[in-house]
N, C-alpha and C positions, 0 to 999 in steps of 0.2 A: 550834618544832616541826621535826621532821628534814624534810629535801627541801624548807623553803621558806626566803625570802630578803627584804632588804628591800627596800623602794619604793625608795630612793635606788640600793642596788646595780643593781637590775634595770634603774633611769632610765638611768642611767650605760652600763650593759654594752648595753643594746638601742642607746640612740644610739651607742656607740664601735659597735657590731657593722652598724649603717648606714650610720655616716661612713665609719668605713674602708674599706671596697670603694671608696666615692663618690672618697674622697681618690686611691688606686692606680688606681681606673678614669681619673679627669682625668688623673693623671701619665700613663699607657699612653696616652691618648689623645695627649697633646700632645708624648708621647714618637714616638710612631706619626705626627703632625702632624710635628714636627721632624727627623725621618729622612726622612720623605716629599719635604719643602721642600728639603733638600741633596739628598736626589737626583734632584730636579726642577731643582736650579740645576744640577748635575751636568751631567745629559742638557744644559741649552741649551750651558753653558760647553767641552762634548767637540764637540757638535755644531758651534758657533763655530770651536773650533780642528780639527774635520775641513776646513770650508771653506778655513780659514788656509793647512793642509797644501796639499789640493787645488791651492790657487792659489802656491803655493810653488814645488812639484813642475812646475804648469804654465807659469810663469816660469822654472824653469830649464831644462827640457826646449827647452823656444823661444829661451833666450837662446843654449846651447851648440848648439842647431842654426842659431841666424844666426851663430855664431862658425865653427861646420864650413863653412857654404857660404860665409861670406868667406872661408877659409884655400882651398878649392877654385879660385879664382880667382886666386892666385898662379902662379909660374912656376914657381916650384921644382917642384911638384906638378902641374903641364900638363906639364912637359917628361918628367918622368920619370926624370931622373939620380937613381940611388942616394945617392950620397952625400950631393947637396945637398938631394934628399927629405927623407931623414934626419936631415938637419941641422935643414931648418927644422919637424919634427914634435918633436923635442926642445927647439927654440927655443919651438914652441905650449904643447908642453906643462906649460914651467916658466913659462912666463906666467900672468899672473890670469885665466883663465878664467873665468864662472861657477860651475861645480862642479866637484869634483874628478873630476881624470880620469887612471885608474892606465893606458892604455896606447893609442898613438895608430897607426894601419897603415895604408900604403897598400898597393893590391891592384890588378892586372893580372888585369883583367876575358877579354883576352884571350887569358894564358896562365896563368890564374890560379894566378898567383905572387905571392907579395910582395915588393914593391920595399922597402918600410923600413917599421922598426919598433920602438916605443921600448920595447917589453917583451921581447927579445929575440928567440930562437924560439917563442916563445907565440904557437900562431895561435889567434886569435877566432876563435868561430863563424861559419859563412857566411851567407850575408846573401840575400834575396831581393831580386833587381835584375829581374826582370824587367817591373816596374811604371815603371822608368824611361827616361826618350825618349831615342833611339838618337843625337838630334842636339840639340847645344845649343840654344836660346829665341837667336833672333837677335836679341832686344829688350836684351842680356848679364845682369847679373846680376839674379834677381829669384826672393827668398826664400820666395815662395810656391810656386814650380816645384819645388824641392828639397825635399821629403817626407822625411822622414827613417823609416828602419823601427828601429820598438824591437822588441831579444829580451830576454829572461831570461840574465843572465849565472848559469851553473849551477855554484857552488864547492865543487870537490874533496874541502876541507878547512873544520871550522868555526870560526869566526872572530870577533871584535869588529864586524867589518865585512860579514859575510855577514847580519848581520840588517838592513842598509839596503839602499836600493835600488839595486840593481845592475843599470845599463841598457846596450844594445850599440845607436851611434846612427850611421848611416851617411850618405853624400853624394854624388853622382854627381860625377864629376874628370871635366871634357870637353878635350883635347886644344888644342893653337894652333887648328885647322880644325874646330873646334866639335864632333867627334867623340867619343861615352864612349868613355874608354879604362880609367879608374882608378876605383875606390869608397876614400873615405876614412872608415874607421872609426875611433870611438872606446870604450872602456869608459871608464864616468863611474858614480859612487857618489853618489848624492843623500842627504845624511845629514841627521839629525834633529837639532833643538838643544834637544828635549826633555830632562831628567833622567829618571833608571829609576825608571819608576814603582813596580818590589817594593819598592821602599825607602819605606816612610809617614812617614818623620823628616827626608822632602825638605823646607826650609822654602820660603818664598813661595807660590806661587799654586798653582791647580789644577795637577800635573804628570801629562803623558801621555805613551805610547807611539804609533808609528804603524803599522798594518797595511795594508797595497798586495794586494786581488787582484782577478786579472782575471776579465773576463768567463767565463772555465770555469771559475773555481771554484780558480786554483790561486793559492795565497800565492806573492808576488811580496817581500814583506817584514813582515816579525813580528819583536815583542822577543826569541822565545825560537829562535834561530836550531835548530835542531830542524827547527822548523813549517815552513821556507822550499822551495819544490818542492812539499809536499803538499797534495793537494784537499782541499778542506771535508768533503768527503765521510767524510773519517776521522778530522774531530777531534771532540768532546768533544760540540758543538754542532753536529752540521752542518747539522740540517734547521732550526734559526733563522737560521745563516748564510746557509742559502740563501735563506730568507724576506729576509735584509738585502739579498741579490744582488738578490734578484726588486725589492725596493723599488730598487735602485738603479739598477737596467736601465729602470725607469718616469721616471729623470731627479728622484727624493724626496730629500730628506735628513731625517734622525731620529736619533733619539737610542731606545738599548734598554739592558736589562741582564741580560746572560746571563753564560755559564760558556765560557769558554774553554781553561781548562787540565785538566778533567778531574776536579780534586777538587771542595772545601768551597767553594772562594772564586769570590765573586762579583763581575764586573767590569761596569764601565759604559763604555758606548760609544757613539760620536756617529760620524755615517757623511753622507758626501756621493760624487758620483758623478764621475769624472775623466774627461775624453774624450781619447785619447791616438789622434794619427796613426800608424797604421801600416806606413802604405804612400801612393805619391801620392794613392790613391781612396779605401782604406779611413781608419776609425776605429772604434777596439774603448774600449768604456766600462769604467773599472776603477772601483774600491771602495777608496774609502780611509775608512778608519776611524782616530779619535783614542781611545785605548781605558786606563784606570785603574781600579785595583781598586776595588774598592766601601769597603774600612776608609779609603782615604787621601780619598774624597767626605764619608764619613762621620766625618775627623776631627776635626768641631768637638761630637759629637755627645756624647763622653765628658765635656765641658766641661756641655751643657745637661744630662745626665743626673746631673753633682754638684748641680747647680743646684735640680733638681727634687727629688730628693733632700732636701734641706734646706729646700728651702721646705713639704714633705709634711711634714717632722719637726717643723718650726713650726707650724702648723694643727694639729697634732695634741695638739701641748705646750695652744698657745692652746685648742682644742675645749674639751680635758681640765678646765682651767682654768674656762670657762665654764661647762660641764655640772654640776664640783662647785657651785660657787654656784648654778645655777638650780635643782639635784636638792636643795637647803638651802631655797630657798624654795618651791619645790612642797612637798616629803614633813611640812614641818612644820604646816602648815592639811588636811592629809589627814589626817593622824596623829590634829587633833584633831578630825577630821569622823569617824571611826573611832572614837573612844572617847565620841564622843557617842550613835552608833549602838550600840554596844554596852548601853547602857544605854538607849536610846528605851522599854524596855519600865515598866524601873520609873520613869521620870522624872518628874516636877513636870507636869502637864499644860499648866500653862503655858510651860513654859521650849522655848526654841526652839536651832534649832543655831547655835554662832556663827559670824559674819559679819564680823568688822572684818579682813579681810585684804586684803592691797593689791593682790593678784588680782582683778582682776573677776570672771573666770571661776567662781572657786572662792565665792566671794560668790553666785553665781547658781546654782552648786550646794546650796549650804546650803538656799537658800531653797526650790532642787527638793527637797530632800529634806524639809523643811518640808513641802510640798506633796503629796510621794507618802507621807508619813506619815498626813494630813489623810485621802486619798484611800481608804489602804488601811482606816479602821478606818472608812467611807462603806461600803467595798466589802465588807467582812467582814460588816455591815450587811445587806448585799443581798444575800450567798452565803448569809447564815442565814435570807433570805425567801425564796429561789427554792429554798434545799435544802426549805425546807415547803413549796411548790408544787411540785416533783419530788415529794414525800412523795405528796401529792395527787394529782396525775398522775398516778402510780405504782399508787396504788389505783384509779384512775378508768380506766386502762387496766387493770387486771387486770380490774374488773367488766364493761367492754367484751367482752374475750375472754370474760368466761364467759356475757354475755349472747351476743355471736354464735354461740359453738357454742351455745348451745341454740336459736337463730335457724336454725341450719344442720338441727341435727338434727331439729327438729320436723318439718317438710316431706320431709326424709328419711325417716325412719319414718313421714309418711304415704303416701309414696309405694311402701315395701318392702311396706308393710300390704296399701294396695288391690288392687298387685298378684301377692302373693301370694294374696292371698284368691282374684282370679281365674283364677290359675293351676293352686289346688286344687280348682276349683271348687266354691266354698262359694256360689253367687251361685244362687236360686233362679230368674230369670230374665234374660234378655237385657237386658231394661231396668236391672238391677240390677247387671249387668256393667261396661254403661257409665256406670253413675254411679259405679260406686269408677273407673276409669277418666279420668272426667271428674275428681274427686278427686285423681287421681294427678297428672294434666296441671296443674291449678292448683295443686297443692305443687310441683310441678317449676317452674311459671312462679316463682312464689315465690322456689323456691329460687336459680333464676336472674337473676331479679334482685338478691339481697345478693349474690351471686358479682359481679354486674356493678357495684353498687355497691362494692365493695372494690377491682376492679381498676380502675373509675376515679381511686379519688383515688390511688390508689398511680402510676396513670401521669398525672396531676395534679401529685403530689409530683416525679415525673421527668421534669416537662418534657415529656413526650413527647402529647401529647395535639394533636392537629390535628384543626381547625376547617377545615370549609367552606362561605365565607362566601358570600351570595347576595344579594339583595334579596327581599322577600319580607313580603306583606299579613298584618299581625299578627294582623289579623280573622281569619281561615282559618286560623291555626294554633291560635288560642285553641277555636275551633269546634270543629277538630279532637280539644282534650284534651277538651274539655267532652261532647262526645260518645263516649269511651271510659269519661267517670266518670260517664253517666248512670244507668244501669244500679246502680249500687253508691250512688247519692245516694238513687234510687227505693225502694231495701233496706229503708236506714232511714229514710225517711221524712222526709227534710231538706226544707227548706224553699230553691231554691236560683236566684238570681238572676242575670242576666248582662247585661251592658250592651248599649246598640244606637248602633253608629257608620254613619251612611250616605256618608263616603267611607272610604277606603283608608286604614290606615295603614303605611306602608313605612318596613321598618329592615334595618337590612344583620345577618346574622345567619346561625348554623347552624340550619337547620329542622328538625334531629332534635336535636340539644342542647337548643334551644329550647323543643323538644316536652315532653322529658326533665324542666326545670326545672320547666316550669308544672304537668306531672302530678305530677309531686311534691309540690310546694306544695298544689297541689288533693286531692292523694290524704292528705295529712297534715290538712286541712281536715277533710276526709270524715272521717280517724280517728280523732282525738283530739276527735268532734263527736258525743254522743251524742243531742242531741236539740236545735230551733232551727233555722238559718239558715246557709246561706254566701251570701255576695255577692263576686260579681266585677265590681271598677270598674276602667272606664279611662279616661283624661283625657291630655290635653295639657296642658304646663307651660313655663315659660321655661325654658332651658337656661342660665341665665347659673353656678346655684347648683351645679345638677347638672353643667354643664361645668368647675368649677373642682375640686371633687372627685374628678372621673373622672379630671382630668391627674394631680393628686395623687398617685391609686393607681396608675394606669394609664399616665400619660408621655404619653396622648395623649387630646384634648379628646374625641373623640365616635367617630366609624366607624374604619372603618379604610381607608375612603379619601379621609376627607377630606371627604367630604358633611355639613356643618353647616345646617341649616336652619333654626337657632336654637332649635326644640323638641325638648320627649323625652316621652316616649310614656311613663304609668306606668300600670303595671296594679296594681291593690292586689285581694288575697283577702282576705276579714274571715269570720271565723266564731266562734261563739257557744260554744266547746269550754272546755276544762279550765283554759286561758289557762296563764302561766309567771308563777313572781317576777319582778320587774324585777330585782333582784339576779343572778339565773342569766341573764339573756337576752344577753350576751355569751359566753356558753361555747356559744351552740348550731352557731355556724359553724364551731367549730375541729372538726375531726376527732376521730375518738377518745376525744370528749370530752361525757360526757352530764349534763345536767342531773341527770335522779333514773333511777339503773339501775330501779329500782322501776317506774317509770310508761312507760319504753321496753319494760321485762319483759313488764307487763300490756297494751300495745300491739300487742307486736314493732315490730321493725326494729332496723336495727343503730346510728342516729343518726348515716348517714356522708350522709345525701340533701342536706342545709343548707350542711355543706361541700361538696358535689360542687356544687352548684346555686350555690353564692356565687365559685367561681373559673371556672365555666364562663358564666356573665353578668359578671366582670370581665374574660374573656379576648374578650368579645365587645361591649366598649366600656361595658358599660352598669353597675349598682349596685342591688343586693338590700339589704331591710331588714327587722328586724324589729320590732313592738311590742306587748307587751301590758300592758293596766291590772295585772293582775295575778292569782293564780288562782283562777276562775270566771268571769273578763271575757273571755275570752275572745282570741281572738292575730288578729294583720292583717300578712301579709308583703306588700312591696311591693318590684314588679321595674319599673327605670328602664331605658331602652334610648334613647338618637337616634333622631329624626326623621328619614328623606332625603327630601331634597329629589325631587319626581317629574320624571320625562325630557319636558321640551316638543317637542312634534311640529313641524316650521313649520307645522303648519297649527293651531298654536293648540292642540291636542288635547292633553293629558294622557294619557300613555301608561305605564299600571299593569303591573308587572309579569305578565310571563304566567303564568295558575293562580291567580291571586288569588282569594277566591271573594267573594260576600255579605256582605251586615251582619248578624251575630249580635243577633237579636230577643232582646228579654230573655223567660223562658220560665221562671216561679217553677215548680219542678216540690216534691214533697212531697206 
């Protein structure tokens, strides 16, 4: 058919359409892992060689200033002759020095002039001397006294060499009589033995560039000689540079990776903190960073990305591989669990679905399907007996409705009747007023009760129905209905008995539900009892029988709070009336649902009191029943309820609830 597809394609296409994210998502992952790890080695290995630099720069800065203060201590340079100044500053400066140094001067503090100098008329910057002692350390030479001040050598012109450090280091020259007279300066270039890091085709090891700035913020030295002179403030980054400042001013070293040039590319950098003397007392902390692009940290990375690569295209070859063979041995035991189904209608009754497949699974299938075959023609079974019981219910609620509305309207139109009649004054006297009247009032009660009966069970059905529960002498409640139905026993002439208990019996219960049930029960005695007998018994029983039932229905053995006193309290009604088939005597509890509309017609009521009275005695622990031989034997409902145990006084005393009343004498009336 158009639009569908087969088992095998669909097996195939859903797993490749899971794998494959699965398979790119690991790559991305461990591709994401693998960038991550080199520029994690990155940061320590820049970091490492900031410290390198740091300690580089501060080995040479120390070494060429104990070379400046021995050279201070010669003659040549105490006495002050020109020429042989001169001589021996050009003899220092083709010497191995530590660093290189393009230009050596001596200077006449007190007329400041220069006595010699090996870069010609090029004068270096002036130099702050007022930090040093007006009179030689009579202790003579001693390289802690001679502070050297570093400037910024600021070049003209840009150069190869203006991206290294370019430092101006000077030295007090004291006189034969220990007097300053001379400052010896030098310009010295501290260069890097790094390669250019733009170049990613550097081979060997990590290569870096180095950056020198000082505590304001101004580059002292950078690869891109550009930068040298300008504040952070105006490059590319400057509020992370200064975030590096702040961390370096706190004495940290780290590792970040920011932007330094302005565009796309991304550079890594490792920073430590320099302390450089400035002067005899001061010390200004600089910043030296070891700093590389990000593609030459990252140049092993092109390597695991062929790698991954190729390993994804093999798992996927492999998957592919597997999928076909396992999509071969699934779709072929479906295929023929599908062509078995398709014919399960016409087939052999005997014949089952087959099973010899090397799946287990699909073996355990068959057999469910075996199973829910078995089940369904069970169940079609039981849909075509509850559809004849719906059929049934169906008529047995329609005869309901039509027996209640005439249950409603009888009392209604006696009650429009009476008082109409009175209102037209049809009534020849005052006596005869109040008896359509009185008329009226009992169709109204009437009528009010199948109102009341309807909207209990319906908030019966919803749950909503609360009970309050009390303790409470059963004797006095039975007394109670028994004295509302004397009156209407007297009528007809019943014949009617009631038990005599002389103590208390107490059960936890609602006293007006309570009330409800038993006049019920007693008032359907009374009406379906044309001539004969009612008896009302009540007895105490073992609770073992009646306790295991009630948890049954009910979830809980007896009260509802727990008061077991091993007995239950039954009260049974027996009356000598029109009795039921034994056959209908389970339809009288359900709702809605009448034995004969015939015999409810010829009674009234609407047949909802049995069910109202059988959930409002299970919601209150206890269990209704009914029985009769059969019809003209007459019917015996019986209501079980818990015994409580009674409250002991300490003083021994049994302490009955309050308002209990008497024992109900038995009183045959008729």
């Amino acid at each position: 058919m158009v639009g569908q597809s087969s088992f095998r394609r669909i097996l195939l296409l859903r797993i490749l359409l899971l794998s494959i994210p699965i398979l790119f998502l690991g790559m991305a992952v461990t591709f994401r892992k693998a960038r991550s790890s080199l520029l994690e080695t990155a940061r320590e290995n820049l970091k490492q060689r900031a410290v390198q630099e740091e300690q580089a720069i501060q080995n040479s800065i120390n070494a060429l200033q104990a070379s400046l203060a021995i050279a201070s201590e010669t003659a040549p340079l105490q006495f002050g002759s020109p020429a042989s100044a001169e001589l021996f500053l050009n003899q220092l400066q083709s010497s191995r020095l530590p660093t290189e140094v393009r230009c050596l001067q001596l200077k006449d503090l007190e007329t400041a002039t220069m006595i010699a100098s090996t870069c010609g008329n090029r004068v270096l910057d002036p130099i702050d001397t007022s930090g040093w002692a007006k009179q030689r350390n009579p202790g003579g030479l001693d390289l802690g006294a001679y502070t050297l001040t570093i400037n910024q050598i600021n070049q003209p012109e840009q150069s190869p060499e203006s991206s290294q450090l370019n430092l101006l280091l000077s030295t007090p020259v004291y006189n034969t009589t220990g007097q300053l007279r001379y400052s010896l300066t030098a310009q010295t270039v501290i260069k890097q033995t790094e390669a250019n890091p733009a170049d990613p085709d550097v081979p060997g090891t990590l290569q870096s560039s180095t950056i020198v700035i000082d505590e304001d913020g101004t580059f002292l030295a950078h690869p891109f000689p550009g930068q040298i002179g300008l504040n952070i403030a105006k490059s590319a980054n400057g509020d992370r540079l200064q975030d590096i400042l702040t961390t370096i001013q706190q004495g940290n070293a780290d590792a970040r990776l920011l932007n330094l040039t302005g565009d796309q590319m991304e550079w890594v950098v490792g920073f430590t903190p320099l302390k450089v003397p400035t002067t005899t007392t001061d010390r200004k902390t600089w910043a030296i960073l070891a700093v590389t692009p990000a593609e030459v940290a990252l140049k092993g990375l092109d390597q695991i990305t062929q790698i991954l690569l190729i390993l994804t295209v093999g798992l996927l070859a492999a998957h592919l591989l597997a999928m076909l063979y396992m999509a071969r041995d699934l779709a072929l035991p479906i295929e023929q669990l599908g062509k078995y189904a398709l014919r399960i209608h016409r087939r052999d009754p005997l014949e089952r679905a087959p099973k010899n497949f090397r799946i287990r699974e699909l073996n355990h299938l068959a057999e469910v399907l075996d199973n829910m075959v078995g089940r369904l023609e069970e169940r079609a079974k039981e849909l075509e007996s509850a559809w004849q019981e719906a059929e049934a219910a169906n008529q047995l609620k329609s005869q309901f409705l039509a027996n209640t509305s005439h249950e409603l309207r009888t009392p209604l139109n006696a009650i429009i009747n009476c008082i109409q009649l009175v209102v037209d004054d049809c009534c020849d006297s005052r006596e005869e007023e109040i008896d359509f009247l009185q008329q009226a009032h009992k169709a109204a009660i009437h009528l009010l009760n199948i109102i009341n009966d309807i909207l209990d069970i319906q908030r019966i059905e919803q749950k909503k129905v609360r009970l309050s529960i009390e303790t409470l002498d059963l004797r006095q409640i039975l007394k109670d209905v028994v004295d509302l139905q004397l009156v209407q026993i007297q009528q007809k002439g019943l014949e009617f008995r009631t038990p005599e208990f002389p103590e208390p019996i107490l059960v936890k219960a609602d006293p007006a539900r309570l009330k409800q049930v038993l006049l019920n029960i007693i008032y359907n005695a009374i009406k379906f009892t044309e001539q004969g007998s009612i008896t009302v018994q009540m007895r105490l029983e073992d609770g073992d029988e009646f306790g295991s039932r009630s948890a049954t229905a009910n979830g809980h053995r007896t009260d509802h709070n727990g008061n077991d006193s091993g007995q239950w309290v039954v009260i049974a009604v027996q009356d000598t009336g029109i009795g039921i088939d034994p056959s209908q005597q389970h339809k009288l509890f359900r709702p809605f649902v009448m034995v004969d509309g015939s015999t409810t017609r010829r009674f009234e009521g609407t047949g909802l009191g049995l069910a109202i009275s059988r959930n409002l005695i299970e919601m209150m622990g206890g269990q209704i029943s009914l029985y009769s031989v059969g019809l003209g034997h007459g019917t015996t409902v019986k209501v079980a309820l818990p015994v409580v145990k009674p409250v002991i006084e300490p003083g021994g005393n049994e302490n009955p609830p309050n308002g209990t009343a008497a024992s109900i004498e038995s009183a045959p009336i008729g």
